[in-house]
N, C-alpha and C positions, 0 to 999 in steps of 0.2 A: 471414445466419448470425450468430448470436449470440455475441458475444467474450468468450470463458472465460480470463480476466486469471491469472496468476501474478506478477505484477510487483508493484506494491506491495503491502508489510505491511500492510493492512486487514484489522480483523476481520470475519466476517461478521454479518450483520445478525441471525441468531440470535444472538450471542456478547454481544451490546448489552442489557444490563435496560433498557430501555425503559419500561416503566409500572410499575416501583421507583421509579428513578430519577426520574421523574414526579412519584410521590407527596412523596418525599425533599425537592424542591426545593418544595414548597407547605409540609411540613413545617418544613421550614428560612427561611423564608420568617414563619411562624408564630413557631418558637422566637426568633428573631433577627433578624428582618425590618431593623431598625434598622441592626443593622450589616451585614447584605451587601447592604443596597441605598445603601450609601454609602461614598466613598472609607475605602482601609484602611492598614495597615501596608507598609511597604515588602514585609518578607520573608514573608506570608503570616499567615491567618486563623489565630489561634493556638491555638484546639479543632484544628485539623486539624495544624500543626505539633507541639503536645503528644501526638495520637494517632501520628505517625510518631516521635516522638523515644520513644516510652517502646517501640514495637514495634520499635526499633534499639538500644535501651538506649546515647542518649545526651541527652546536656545537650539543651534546645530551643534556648538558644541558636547549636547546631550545624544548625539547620535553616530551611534556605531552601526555598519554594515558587516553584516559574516557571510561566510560559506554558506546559509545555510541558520535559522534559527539555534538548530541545535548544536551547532559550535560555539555561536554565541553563552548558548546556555553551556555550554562546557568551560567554556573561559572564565563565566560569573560564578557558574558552580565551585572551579576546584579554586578561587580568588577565596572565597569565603569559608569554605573547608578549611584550607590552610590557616587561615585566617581563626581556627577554632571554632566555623559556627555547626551548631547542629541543623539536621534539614526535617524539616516536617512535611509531607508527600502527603498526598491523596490514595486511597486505597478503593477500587483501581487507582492506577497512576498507569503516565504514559511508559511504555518500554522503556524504553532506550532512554530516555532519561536516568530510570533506575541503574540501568547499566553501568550510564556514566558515575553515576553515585558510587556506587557498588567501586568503580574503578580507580574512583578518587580517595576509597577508605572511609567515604562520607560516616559520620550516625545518622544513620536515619531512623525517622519514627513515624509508623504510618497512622492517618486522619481519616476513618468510615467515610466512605458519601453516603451523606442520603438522598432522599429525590429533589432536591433543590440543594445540592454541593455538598461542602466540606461540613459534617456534624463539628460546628462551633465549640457546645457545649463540652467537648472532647478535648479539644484542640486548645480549649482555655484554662483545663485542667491541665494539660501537657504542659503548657507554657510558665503555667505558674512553678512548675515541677524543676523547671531548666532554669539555671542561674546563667549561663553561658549565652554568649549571642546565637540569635536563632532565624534561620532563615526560612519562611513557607513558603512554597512550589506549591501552585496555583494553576489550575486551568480550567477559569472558571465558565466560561460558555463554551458551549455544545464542546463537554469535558471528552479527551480521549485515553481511557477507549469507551465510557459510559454515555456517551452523550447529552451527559444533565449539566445543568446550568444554576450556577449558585443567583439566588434570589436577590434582588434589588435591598430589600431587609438586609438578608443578611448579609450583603457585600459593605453597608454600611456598620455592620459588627464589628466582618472582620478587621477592616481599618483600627476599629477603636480599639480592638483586644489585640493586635500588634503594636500601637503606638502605648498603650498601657504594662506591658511587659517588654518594649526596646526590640521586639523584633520587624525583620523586615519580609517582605512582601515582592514575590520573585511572578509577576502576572503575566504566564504565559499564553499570546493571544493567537493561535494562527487560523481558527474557525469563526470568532464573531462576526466578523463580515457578512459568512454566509449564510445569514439569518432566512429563513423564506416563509415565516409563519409568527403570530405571537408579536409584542411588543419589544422595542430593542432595548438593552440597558445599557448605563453609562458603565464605562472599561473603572477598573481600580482604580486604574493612575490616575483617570480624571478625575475621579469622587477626592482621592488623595491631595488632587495639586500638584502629581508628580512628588510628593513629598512620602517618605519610608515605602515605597513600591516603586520597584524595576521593572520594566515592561519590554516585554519580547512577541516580535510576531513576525510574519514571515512572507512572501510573495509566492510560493510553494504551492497555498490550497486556492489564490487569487489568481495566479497568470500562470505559472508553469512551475513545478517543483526540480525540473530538469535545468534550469537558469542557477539551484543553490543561490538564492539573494534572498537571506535574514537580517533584522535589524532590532534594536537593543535601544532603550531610553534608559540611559542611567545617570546619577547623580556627576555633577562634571568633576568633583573631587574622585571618583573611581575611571575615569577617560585614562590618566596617565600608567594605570596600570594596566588597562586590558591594551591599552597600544604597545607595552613591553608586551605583553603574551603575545599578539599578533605577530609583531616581529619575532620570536620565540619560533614562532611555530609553521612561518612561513613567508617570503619576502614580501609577495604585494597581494593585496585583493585581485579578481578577474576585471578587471577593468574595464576591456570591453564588452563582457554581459551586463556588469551594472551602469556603462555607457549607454546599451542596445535597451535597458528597462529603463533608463530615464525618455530617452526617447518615444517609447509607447506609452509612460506616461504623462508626459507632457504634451504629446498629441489628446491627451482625453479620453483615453481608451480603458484606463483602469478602469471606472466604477459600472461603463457600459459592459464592459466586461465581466464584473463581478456582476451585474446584475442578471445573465447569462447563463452564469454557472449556478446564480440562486435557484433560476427556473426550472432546470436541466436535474439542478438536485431534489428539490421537492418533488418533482414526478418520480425519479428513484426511489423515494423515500416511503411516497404514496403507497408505489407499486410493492415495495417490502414489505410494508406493514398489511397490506391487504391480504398479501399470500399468508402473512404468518397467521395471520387470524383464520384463515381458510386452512392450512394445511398443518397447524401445532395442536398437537394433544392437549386435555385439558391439564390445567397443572404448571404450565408452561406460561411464562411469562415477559414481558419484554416493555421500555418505554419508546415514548414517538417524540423526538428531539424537533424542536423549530429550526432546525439548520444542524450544518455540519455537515459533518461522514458518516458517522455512528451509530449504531444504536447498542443496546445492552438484553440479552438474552438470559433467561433463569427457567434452567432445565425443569422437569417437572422431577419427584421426588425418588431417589435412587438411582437419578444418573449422574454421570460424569462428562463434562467435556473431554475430557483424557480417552475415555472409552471409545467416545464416538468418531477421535481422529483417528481409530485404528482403520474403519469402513468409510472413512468419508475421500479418500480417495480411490477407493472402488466404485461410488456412486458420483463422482467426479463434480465434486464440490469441497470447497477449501474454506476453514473460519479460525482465529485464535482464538486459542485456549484461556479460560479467566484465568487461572495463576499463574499466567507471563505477567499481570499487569500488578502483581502485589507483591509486596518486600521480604514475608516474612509468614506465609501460606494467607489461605483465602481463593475465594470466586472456582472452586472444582466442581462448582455445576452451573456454570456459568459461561457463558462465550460472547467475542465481540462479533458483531459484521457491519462489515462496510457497506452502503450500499452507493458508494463515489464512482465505482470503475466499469460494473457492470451496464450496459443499455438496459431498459425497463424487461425486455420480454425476455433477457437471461436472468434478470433477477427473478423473474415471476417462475422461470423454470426452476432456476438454483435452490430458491427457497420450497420447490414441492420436490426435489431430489434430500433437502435436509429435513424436511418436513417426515419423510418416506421414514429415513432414517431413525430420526429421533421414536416415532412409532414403534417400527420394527424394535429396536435398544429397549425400550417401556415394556414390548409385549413380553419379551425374554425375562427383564426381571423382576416381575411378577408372579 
């Protein structure tokens, strides 16, 4: 039986330009050969820093390039850690963020979502509570792993209730782009002015997550430290992959391309939500995000995600478990799926093989 994956955020192998991309890299290669075939700048190839600083409309000096968003955010993270801040997280929150947390010694303190983000009212009590500087971890459209999306209201809050308690605002973006439903909202940093929120997002869930090219807006007084960590931790950027993405997009090819992956996603998406509501017991719960990867599952009463990974690869279907994604317990009947990697008619399958599942687990205990 063939394994119909919901578990990691991969796109699928249609969603990847693949012989663009190709071309792009002989191109770039051609234009610039010199310089991406040899060591670079600390913070990144600077054609492709200038094409993000001017599509953010900010200074370049506000722009760093990583491996990868989430080294970015590992550099910002343990800067501010050490630095004695505390971290305030989403609950879910992303993996492997926590991890890094977790790795850095972080305190962390986790923030409920409710169906439109971070519960504020939570999060404003916390803050008053911390005399220390504080840092919130944010991800606020189509959130992973919940897929919800903190409201235009309250994104104007949380601004005010960080800038009223001195903390800062860490707005991790690597899904907004891929909105395919619903009306778009303005990112933090923009409502902010770039002013007390850092902004991180990624090329990853836009062109190829195989490229590792993330990028960081941050205050230019914090540049000269995350260029010591970069040298810290590695001699140069890849120079010529962020060579080989400036050239695709500076041919024009990012946003036709994003708007590509939007289409390709909401039929996934469709097609998910359709089977769930055709093949979920009642009791069984789930939301339908405007974009992204995600959605969020809530088992019906008496089960576990835990239970059901014991059969779920006998009926050869794969999804994470809710308390990978929280700090300190939470979400044990709960589970992520992705619906990014699968084509529409394995999701339709995958979901009446979990569908089967979740049943059978319900009929037993009872």
């Amino acid at each position: 039986m063939t394994l119909i994956s919901f578990a990691r955020g991969f796109p699928g192998p249609d969603l990847l330009p693949i012989d663009e991309f190709g071309d792009c890299a002989k191109a770039a290669l051609a234009r610039d050969g010199a310089t991406a075939l040899n060591y670079g700048p600390a913070l990144g190839y600077l054609p492709l820093r200038e094409w993000i600083a001017e599509r953010h409309g900010v200074d370049v000096r506000r722009v760093l390039i990583a491996n990868g968003s989430l080294q970015a955010f590992s550099f910002i993270a343990g800067h501010h850690v050490r630095g004695g801040a505390k971290v305030f997280v989403e609950a879910p929150c992303y993996d492997r963020s926590l991890r890094i947390l977790r790795r850095l010694g972080a305190e962390v303190e986790a923030v409920p979502l409710s169906d439109d983000g971070l519960d504020l009212d939570i999060l404003e009590e916390a803050l008053a509570k911390t005399a220390r500087p504080s840092l919130v971890y944010t991800i606020p459209t189509f959130q992973n792993p919940s897929g919800r999306t903190l409201s235009e209201p309250n994104r104007h809050r949380l601004i005010e209730l960080t800038r009223a308690h001195g903390a800062t605002i860490l707005e991790d973006d690597p899904y907004g782009l891929l909105r395919f439903g619903g009306d778009g909202l303005p990112r933090l940093f923009e409502l902010a002015g770039g002013d007390g929120v850092m902004f991180l997002s990624s090329f990853s869930k836009t062109v190829a997550p195989g490229i590792r090219v993330g990028f960081a807006l941050l205050p230019e007084e914090l540049m000269g430290a995350m260029e010591t960590l970069i040298l810290e931790n590695y001699v140069s950027p890849v120079m010529f992959v962020e060579a080989t993405l400036y050239e695709f997009v500076s041919r024009g090819r990012f946003d036709p391309n994003v708007e590509e992956i939007q289409e390709a996603l909401h039929v996934r998406r469709d097609v998910m939500i359709s089977a769930l509501a055709r093949e979920m017991p009642e009791g069984t719960r789930w939301n339908e995000p405007d974009g992204g990867y995600f959605l969020w599952v809530d088992l019906p009463e008496g089960l576990t995600a835990e239970s059901l990974l014991a059969q779920a690869d006998e009926v050869g279907v794969a999804f994470i478990k809710g308390p990978d994604f929280f700090v300190d317990g939470g979400g044990e009947s709960s589970l992520r799926l992705a619906f990014s990697y699968e084509r529409p008619e394995a999701i339709d399958e995958g979901i009446s093989r979990l569908g089967r599942l979740v049943r059978d687990a319900l009929a037993v205990s009872v």
